[in-house]
C-alpha positions as CSV (number, residue, x, y, z in Angstrom):
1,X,-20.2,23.5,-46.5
2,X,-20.6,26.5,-49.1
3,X,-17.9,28.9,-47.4
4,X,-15.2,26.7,-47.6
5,X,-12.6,27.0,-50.4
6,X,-10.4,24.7,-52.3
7,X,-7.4,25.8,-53.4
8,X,-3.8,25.5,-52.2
9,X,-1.9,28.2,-50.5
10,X,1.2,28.2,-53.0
11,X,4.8,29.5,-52.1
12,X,5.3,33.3,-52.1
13,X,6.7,33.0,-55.8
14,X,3.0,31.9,-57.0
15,X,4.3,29.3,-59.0
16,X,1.2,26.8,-57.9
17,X,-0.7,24.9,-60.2
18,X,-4.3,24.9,-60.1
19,X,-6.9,22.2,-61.2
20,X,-10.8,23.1,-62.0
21,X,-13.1,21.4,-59.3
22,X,-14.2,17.9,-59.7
23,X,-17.5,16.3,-59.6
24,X,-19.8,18.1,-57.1
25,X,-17.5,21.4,-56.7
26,X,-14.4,18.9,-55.2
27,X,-11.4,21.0,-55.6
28,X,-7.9,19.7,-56.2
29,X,-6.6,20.9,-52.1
30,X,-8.2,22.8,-49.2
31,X,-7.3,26.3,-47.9
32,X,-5.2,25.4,-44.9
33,X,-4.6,27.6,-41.5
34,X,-1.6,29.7,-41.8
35,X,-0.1,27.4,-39.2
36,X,0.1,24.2,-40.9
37,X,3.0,26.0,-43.0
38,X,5.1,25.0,-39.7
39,X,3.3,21.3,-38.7
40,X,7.1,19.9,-37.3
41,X,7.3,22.8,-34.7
42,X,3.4,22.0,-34.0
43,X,3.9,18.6,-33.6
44,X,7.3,18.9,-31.3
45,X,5.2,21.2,-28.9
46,X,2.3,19.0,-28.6
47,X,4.7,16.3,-27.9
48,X,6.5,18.2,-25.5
49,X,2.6,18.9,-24.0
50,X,1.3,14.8,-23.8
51,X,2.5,11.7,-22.2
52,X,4.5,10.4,-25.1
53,X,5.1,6.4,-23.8
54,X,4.3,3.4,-26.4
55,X,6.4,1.8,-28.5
56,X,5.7,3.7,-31.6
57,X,7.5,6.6,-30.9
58,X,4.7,8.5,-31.7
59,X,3.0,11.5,-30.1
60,X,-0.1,11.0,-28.5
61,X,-1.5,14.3,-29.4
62,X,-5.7,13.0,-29.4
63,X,-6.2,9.6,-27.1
64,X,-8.0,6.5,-29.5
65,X,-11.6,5.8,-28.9
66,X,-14.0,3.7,-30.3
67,X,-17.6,5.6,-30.7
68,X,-20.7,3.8,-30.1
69,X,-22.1,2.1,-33.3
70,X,-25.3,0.1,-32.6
71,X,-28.8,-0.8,-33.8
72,X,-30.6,2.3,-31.8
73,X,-27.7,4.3,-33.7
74,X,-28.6,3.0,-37.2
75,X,-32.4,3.1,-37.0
76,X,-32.3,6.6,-35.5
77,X,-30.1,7.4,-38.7
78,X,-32.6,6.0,-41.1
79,X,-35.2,8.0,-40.0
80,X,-33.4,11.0,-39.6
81,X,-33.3,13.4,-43.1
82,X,-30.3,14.3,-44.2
83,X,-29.0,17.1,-46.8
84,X,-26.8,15.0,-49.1
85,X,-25.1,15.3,-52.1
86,X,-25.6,12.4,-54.7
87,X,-22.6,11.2,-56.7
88,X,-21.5,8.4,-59.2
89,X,-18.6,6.6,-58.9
90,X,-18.1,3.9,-62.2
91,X,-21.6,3.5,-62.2
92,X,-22.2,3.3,-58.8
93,X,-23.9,5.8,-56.7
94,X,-23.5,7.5,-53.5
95,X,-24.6,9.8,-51.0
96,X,-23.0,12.2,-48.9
97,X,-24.5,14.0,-45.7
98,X,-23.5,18.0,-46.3
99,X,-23.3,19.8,-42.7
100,X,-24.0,22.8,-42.4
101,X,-22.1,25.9,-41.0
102,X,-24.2,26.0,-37.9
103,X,-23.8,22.4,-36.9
104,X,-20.4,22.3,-37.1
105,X,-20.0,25.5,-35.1
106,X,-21.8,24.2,-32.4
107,X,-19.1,21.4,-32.2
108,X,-15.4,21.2,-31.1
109,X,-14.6,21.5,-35.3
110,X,-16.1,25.6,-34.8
111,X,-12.7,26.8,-35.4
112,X,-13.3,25.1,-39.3
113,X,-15.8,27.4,-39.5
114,X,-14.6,30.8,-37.6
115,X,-10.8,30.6,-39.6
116,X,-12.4,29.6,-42.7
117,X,-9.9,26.6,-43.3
118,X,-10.6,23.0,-44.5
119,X,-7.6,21.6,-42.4
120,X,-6.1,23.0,-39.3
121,X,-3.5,21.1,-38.4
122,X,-3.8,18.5,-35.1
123,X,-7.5,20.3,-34.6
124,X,-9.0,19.4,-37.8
125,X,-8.0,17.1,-40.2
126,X,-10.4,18.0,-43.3
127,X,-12.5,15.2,-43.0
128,X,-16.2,17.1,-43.4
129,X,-15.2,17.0,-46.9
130,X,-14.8,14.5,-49.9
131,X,-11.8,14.6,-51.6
132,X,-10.7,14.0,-54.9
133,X,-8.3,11.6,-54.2
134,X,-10.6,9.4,-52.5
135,X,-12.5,9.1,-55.4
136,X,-9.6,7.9,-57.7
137,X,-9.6,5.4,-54.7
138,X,-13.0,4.1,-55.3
139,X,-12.8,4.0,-59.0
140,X,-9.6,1.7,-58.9
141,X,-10.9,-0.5,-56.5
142,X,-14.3,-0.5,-58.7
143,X,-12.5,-1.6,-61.5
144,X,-9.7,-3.8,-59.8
145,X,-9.6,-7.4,-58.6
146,X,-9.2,-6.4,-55.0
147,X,-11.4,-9.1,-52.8
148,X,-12.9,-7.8,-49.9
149,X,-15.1,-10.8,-49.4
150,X,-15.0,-11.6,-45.6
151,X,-12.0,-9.2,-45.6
152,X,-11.3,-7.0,-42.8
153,X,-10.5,-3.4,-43.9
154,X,-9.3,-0.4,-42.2
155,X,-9.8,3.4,-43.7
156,X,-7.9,5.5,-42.0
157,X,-8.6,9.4,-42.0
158,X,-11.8,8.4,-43.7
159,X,-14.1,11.4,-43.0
160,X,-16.7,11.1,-45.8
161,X,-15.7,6.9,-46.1
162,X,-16.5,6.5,-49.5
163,X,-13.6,3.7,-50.1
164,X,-14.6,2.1,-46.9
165,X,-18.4,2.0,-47.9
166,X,-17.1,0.2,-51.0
167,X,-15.4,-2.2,-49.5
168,X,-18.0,-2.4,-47.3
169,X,-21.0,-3.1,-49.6
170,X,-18.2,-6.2,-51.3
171,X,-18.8,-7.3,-48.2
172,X,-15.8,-7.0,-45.8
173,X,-15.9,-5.6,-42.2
174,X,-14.5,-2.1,-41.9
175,X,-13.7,-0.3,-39.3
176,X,-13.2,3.8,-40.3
177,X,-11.0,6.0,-38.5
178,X,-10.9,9.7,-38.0
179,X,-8.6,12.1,-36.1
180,X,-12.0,14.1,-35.1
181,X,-14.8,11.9,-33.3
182,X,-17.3,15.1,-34.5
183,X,-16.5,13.8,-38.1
184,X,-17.6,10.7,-37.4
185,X,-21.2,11.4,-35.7
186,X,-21.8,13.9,-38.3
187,X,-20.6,12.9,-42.0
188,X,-18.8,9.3,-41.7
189,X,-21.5,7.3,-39.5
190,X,-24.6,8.9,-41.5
191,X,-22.6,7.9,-45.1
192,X,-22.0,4.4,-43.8
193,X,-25.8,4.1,-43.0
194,X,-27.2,5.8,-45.8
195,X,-25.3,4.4,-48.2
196,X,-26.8,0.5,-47.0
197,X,-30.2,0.1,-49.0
198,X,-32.7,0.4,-46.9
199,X,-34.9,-2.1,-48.6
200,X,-32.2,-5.0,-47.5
201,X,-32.9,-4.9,-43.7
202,X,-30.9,-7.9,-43.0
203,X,-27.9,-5.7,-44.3
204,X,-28.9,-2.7,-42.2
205,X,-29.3,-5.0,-39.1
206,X,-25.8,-6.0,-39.8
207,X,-23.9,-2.9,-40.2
208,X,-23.2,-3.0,-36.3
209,X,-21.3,-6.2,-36.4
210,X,-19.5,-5.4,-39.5
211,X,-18.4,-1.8,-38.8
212,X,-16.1,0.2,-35.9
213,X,-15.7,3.4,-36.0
214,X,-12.4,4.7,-33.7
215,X,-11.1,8.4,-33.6
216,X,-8.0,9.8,-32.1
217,X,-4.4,10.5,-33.6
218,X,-1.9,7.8,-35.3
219,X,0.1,7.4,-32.9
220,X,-2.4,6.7,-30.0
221,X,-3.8,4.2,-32.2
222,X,-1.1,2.3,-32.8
223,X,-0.7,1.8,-29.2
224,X,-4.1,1.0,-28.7
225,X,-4.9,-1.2,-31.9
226,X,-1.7,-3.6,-30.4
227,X,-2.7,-3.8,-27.1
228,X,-6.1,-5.3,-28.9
229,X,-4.3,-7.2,-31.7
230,X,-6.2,-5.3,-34.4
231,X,-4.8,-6.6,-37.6
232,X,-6.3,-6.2,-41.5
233,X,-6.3,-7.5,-44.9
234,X,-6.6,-4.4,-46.8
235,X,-5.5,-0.2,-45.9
236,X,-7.2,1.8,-47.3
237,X,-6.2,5.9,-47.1
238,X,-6.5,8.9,-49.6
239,X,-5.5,12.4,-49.2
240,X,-3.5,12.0,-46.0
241,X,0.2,12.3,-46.4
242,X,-0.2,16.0,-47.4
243,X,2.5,16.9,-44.5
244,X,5.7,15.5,-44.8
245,X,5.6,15.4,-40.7
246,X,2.9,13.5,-40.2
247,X,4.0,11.0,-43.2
248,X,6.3,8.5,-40.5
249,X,2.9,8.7,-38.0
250,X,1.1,7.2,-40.8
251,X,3.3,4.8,-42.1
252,X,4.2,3.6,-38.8
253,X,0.6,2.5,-37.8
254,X,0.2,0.7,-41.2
255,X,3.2,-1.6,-40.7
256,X,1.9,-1.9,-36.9
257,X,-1.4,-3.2,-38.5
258,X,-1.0,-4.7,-41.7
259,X,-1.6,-8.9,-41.8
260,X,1.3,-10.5,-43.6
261,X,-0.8,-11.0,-46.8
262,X,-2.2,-7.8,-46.6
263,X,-1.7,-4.7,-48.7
264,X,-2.6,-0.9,-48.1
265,X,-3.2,1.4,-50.8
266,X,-2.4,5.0,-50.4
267,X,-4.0,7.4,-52.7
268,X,-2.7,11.1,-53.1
269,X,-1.2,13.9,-55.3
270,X,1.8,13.9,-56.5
271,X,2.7,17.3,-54.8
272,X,1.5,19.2,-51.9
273,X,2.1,22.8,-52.6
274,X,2.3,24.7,-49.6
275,X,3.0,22.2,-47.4
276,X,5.7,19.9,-49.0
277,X,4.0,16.4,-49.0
278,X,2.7,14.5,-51.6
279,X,3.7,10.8,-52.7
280,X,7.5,11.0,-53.9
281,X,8.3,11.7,-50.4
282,X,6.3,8.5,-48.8
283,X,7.7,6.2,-51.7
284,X,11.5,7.7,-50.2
285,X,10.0,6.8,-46.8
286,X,8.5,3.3,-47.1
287,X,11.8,2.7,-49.4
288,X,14.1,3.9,-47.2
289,X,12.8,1.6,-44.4
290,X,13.2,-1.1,-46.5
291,X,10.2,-3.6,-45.2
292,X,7.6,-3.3,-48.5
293,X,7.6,-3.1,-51.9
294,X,5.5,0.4,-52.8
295,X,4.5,0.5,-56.4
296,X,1.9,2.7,-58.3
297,X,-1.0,1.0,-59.5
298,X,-2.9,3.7,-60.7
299,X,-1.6,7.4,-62.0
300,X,-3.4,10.6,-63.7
301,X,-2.4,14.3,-65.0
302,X,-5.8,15.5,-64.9
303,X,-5.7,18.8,-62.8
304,X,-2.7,18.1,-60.0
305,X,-0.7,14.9,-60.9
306,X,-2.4,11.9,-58.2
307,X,-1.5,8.7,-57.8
308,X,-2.6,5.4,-55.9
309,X,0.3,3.3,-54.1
310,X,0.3,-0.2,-53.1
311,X,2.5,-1.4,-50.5
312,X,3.1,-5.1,-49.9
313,X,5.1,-6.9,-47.3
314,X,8.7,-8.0,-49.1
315,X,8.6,-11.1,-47.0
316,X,5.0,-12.8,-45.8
317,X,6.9,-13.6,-42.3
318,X,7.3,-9.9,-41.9
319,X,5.6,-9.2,-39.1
């Protein structure tokens, strides 16, 4: 959406960096609500406002549900025209469905639109947008040996899903998560469709066995993804440890998840600035915890400093 800007809110002393957009105008961070610069104190009073329960210890701030994802769906969505935006990723290309102000003010993501923020926090999550991060995530698994051949995948806070279409068109099973269920009907269900060739109608006639699309916070996933016995090869996440208070929500659902074999890969910036996450302070969390080896398998200085981590179980028993 053209209104929308991309730079980081930087501390009082201005001290910031900044990085030139990338690709199609995709900016190194997201102008974020002036109340994300306290997320703990919003998280502790949502907390103190839901039912809690589970064994994660994790708020339930937005309840998991699965969407609806079948063949009327898809067919409705391929004859539908969209306004996209057409990228190329290592030689591969895809499409993104661009909303527009009006749709997404007629939905529960309005207040997007009306503060003028790409993330509020616990509202909206950022996902209408594609981020540069995730495309350092596509690229490396482009040019990787990761196998997602009969592979089930997980992308969680996927909004525009390009890793998760990747993996998807290698041919694993995906299911894509969001924190807003809007995000999904209006950007992550149309990418997932669109970017299936339409000329392969045995693939398109597949999608709804080979996809799921759940929303809802962390926390009330993990609770629900157990009770279901949900587990995957491969995590995929970008851009999504930018608060350090959300980081243990995050990490907690991937250990909750993750098959013994399995690895996730988390890509993000080095450095938050404004809001204090980035990826030294996950490596001190998953390190501190002590059940995976984190390492960085992928690491640039163009614009802000990002990074892609793998974690891996230290024991294949672990879980």
């Amino acid at each position: 959406m053209s209104g929308f800007k991309f730079n980081f809110i930087t501390d009082d002393d201005g001290d910031g960096d900044s990085a030139s957009d990338k690709n199609l105008g995709l900016g190194a961070g997201a102008v974020i609500c002036e109340q994300s610069k306290d997320r703990d104190a919003l998280i502790e009073l949502k907390r103190e406002g839901s039912d809690g329960g589970g064994d994660s210890g994790a708020p339930c701030i937005r309840p998991a549900k699965k969407l609806t994802f079948n063949d009327d769906l898809v067919q409705a969505i391929c004859k539908n025209v969209y306004q996209v935006e057409t990228l190329t990723v290592c030689g591969a290309e895809y499409v993104h469905r661009v909303t527009s102000d009006e749709e997404v003010a007629s939905s529960a993501l309005r207040e997007s639109v009306t503060q003028d923020s790409d993330i509020i926090p616990l509202v909206y999550e950022g996902g209408l947008k594609i981020w540069e991060c995730s495309l350092d995530l596509v690229e490396y698994l482009a040019s990787s040996d990761v196998d997602f051949a009969g592979a089930n995948v997980l992308e969680l806070g996927c909004g525009a899903a390009l890793p998760g279409i990747h993996a998807l068109g290698q041919g694993a099973s995906v299911v894509f998560q969001d924190y807003n269920a809007e995000v999904l009907e209006l950007v992550t269900i149309p990418n997932v469709v669109n970017n299936t060739p339409d000329d392969d109608d045995d693939r398109v006639a597949a999608l709804p066995g080979r996809c799921q699309f759940w929303a809802g916070d962390w926390g009330a996933l993990e609770r629900k993804w157990k009770e279901l016995q949900l587990r995957f090869d491969v995590i995929l996440t970008s851009e999504t440890i930018y608060s350090e208070a959300a980081q243990p929500h995050l990490y907690s659902l991937i250990k909750a998840v993750l098959k013994p074999a399995g690895a996730a890969y988390v890509a993000a910036k080095v450095h938050y600035f404004g809001v204090g996450g980035g990826t030294r302070q996950f490596v001190h969390l998953v390190e501190e915890d002590g059940a995976f080896n984190v390492t960085t398998c992928f690491a640039t200085e163009s614009g802000l400093r990002r990074e892609i981590l793998m974690m891996r179980w230290k024991t294949a028993g672990a879980t």
